[in-house]
C-alpha positions as CSV (number, residue, x, y, z in Angstrom):
1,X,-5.6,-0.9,-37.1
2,X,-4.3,1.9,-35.0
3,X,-3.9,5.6,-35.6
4,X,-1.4,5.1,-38.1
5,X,-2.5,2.3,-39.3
6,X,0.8,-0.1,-37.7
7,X,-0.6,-2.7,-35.1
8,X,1.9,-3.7,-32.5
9,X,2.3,-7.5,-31.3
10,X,4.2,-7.1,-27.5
11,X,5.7,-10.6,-27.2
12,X,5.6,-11.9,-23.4
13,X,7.6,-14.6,-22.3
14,X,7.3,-16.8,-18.8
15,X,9.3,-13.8,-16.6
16,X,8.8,-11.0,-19.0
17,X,8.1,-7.9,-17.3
18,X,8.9,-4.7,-19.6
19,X,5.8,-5.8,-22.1
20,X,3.1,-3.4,-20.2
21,X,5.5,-0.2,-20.7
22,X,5.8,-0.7,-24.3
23,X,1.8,-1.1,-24.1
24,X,1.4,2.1,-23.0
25,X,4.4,3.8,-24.4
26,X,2.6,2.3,-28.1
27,X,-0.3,3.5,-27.0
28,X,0.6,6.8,-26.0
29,X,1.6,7.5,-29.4
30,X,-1.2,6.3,-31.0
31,X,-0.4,2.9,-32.0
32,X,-2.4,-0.3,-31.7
33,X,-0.8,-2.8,-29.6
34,X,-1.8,-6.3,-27.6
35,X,-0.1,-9.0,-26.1
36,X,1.4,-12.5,-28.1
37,X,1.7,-15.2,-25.7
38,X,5.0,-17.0,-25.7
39,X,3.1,-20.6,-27.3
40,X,1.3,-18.6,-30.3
41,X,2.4,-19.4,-33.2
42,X,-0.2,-16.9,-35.6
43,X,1.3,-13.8,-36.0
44,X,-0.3,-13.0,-39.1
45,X,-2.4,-10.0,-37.3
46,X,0.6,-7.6,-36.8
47,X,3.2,-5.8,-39.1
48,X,5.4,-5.0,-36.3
49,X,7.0,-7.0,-32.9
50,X,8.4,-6.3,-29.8
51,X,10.5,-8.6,-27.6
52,X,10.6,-6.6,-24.0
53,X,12.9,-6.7,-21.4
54,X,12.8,-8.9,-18.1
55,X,14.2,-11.9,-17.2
56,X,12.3,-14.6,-19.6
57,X,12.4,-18.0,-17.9
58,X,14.7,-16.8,-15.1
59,X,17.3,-16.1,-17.2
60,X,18.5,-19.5,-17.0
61,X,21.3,-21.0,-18.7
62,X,21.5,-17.3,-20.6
63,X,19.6,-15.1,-20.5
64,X,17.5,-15.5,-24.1
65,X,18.5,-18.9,-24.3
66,X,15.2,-21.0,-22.9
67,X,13.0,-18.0,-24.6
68,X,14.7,-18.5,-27.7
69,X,13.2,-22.3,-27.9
70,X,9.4,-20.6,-27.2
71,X,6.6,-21.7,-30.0
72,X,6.5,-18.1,-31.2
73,X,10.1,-18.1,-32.1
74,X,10.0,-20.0,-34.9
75,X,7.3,-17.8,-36.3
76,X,9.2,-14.3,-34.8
77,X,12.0,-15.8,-37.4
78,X,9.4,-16.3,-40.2
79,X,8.5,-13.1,-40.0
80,X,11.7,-11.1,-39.7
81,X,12.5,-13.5,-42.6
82,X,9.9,-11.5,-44.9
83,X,11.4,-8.4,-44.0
84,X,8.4,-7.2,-41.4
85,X,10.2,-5.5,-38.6
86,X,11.2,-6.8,-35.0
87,X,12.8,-5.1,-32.5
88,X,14.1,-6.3,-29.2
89,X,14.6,-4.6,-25.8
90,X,17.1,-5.2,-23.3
91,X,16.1,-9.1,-22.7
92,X,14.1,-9.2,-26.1
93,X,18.0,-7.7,-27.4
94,X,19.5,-10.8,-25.6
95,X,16.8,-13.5,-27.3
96,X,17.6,-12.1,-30.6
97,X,21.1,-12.8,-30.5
98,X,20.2,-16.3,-28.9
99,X,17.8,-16.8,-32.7
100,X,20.6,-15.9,-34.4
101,X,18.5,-13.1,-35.9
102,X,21.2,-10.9,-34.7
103,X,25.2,-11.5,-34.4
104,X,27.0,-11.3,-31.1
105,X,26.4,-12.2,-27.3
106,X,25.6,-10.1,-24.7
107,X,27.4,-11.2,-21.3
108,X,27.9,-9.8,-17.5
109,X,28.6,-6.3,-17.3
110,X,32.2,-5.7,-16.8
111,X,32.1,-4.7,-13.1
112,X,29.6,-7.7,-12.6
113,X,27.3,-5.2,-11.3
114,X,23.6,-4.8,-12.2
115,X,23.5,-0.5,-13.5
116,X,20.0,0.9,-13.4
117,X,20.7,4.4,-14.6
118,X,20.5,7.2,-17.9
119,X,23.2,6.9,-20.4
120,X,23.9,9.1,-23.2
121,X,23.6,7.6,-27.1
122,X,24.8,8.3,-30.1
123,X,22.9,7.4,-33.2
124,X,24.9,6.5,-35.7
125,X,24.6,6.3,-39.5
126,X,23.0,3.1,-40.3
127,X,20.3,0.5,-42.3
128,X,18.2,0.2,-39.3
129,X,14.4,0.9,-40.4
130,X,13.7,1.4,-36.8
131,X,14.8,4.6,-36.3
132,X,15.1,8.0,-38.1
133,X,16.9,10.8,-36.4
134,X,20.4,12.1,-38.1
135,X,23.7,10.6,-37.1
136,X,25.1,12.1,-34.2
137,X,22.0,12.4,-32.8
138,X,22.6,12.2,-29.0
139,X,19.4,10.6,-26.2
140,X,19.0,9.8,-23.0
141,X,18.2,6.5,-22.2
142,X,17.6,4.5,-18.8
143,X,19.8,1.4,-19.0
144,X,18.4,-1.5,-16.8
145,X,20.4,-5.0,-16.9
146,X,23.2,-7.4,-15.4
147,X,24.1,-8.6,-19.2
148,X,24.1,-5.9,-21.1
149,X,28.0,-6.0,-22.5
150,X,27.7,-7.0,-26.2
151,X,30.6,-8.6,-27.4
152,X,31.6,-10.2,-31.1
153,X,34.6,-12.0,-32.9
154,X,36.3,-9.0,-34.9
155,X,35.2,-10.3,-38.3
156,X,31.7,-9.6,-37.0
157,X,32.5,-6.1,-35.9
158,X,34.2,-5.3,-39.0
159,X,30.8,-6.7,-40.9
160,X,28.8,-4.7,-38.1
161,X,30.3,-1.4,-39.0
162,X,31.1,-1.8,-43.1
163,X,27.5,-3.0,-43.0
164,X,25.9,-0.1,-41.1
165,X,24.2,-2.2,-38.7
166,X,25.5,0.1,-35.8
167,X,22.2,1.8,-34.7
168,X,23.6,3.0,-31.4
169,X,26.7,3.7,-29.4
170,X,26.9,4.3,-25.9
171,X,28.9,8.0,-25.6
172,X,29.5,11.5,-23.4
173,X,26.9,13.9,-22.9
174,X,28.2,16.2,-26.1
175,X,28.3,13.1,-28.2
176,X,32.2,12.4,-28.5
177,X,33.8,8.6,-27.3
178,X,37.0,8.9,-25.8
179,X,39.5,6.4,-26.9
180,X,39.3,4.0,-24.2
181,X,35.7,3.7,-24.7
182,X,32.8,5.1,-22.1
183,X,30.4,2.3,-22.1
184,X,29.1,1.8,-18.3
185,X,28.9,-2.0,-19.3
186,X,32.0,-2.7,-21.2
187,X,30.4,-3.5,-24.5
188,X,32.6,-3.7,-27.3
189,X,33.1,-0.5,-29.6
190,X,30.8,1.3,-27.3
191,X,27.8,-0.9,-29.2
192,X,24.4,-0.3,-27.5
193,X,21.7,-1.6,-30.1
194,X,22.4,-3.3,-33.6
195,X,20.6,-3.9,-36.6
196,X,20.7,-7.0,-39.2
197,X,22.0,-6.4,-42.8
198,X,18.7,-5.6,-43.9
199,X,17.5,-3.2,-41.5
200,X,14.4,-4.5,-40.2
201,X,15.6,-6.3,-36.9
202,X,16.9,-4.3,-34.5
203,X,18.4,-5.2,-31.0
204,X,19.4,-2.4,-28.6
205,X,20.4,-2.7,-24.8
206,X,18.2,1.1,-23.3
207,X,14.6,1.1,-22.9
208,X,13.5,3.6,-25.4
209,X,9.7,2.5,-23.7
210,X,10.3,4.0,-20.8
211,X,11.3,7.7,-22.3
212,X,8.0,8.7,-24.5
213,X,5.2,9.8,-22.3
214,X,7.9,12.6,-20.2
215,X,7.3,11.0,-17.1
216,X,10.7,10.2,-16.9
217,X,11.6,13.8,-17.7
218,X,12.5,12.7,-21.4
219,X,10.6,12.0,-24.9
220,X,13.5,11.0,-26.5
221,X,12.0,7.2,-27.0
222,X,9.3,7.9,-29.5
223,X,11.0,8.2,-32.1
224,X,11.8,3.9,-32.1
225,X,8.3,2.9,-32.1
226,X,6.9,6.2,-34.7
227,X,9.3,5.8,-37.7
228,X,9.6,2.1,-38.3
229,X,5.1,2.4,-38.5
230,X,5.7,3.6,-42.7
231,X,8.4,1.1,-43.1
232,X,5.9,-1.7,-41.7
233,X,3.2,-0.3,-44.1
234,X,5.5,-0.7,-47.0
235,X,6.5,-4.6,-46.5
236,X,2.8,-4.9,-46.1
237,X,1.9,-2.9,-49.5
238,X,-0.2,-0.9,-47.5
């Protein structure tokens, strides 16, 4: 096991191509990680998985929606199932909601334009296991994606927010929302990442992966991979 004793399966799918930054973002901390090929279907050697961004299978159809049919899924749902955690990026964010591991869809940016750029978030109060920073919290992110505009029915919200499954919400630079809502991708309530009732799947639209080394300029992504590591050790009895 790694550092902290939390090792890291990186899940790649057929046009995948996020999975080597998380590598070495997991590895920067300290944290063992290696690749699971899309057709495993033994994931019995890791207490923790990540589903990267890219565009798995060409985004056909939708985008999650071939990947969602992969070998491994049906063991990535096994093991959220138990409680171990799983967290999806961007594309991984999209195949979760195409498992049903998550509620919601995530459709064409509003404008219908791709946005590559950093976005203020706001962590809110929440279940999520993933992440432990107080609410109001605000990061930079870097926001990479065409579909990135989550949308649900408004039972679902209403579940969403009663529930604390609101991990993060897309905001200003001091933190507020104004009424009309600032997401740069339209997505309802402001909602950039999501969690499931229990806390231990977690699906989120920036690439925290990309802001832990400071290369970017910015740290503010380690804390996503470093506090969900004594969580994993718990469901694991370790």
């Amino acid at each position: 096991m790694g550092t902290q004793g939390c090792r890291f399966g990186v899940v790649v799918f057929p046009g995948s191509n996020c999975e080597q930054d998380v590598i070495s973002a997991l590895r920067h901390l300290g944290l063992e990680a290696s690749y699971v090929w899309h057709q495993d279907t033994d994931l019995s050697g890791y207490d923790a998985l990540v589903l990267p961004g890219g565009f798995s299978y060409g985004d056909y159809l939708r985008c999650g929606a071939v990947a969602r049919f992969s070998p491994v899924m049906e063991e990535v749902v096994r093991f959220a199932g138990a409680g171990r955690p799983v967290i999806g990026i961007c594309n991984g964010f999209q195949v979760l909601t195409e498992a049903r591991l998550l509620p919601g869809a995530l459709i064409r940016n509003r404008r219908l334009k791709f946005i590559c750029a950093p976005v203020p978030l706001r962590v809110e109060k929440s279940v999520c296991t993933w992440l432990d920073l107080p609410e109001g919290t605000v990061l930079t992110l870097p926001i990479n994606h065409n579909e990135g505009n989550y949308t649900c029915d408004d039972h679902t919200l209403a579940e969403l927010v009663e529930g604390g499954q609101v991990v993060l919400r897309y905001c200003l630079p001091d933190g507020t929302r104004p009424p009309g809502g600032c997401a740069p991708n339209g997505s309802l309530d402001d909602i950039a990442g999501i969690c499931n009732a229990a806390g231990n799947v977690f699906g989120l639209m920036p690439h925290p992966e990309r802001a832990v080394d400071g290369i970017s300029g910015c740290t503010d992504g380690a804390g996503f991979f470093s506090a969900v590591v004594a969580s994993a050790r718990e469901v694991v009895g370790r």
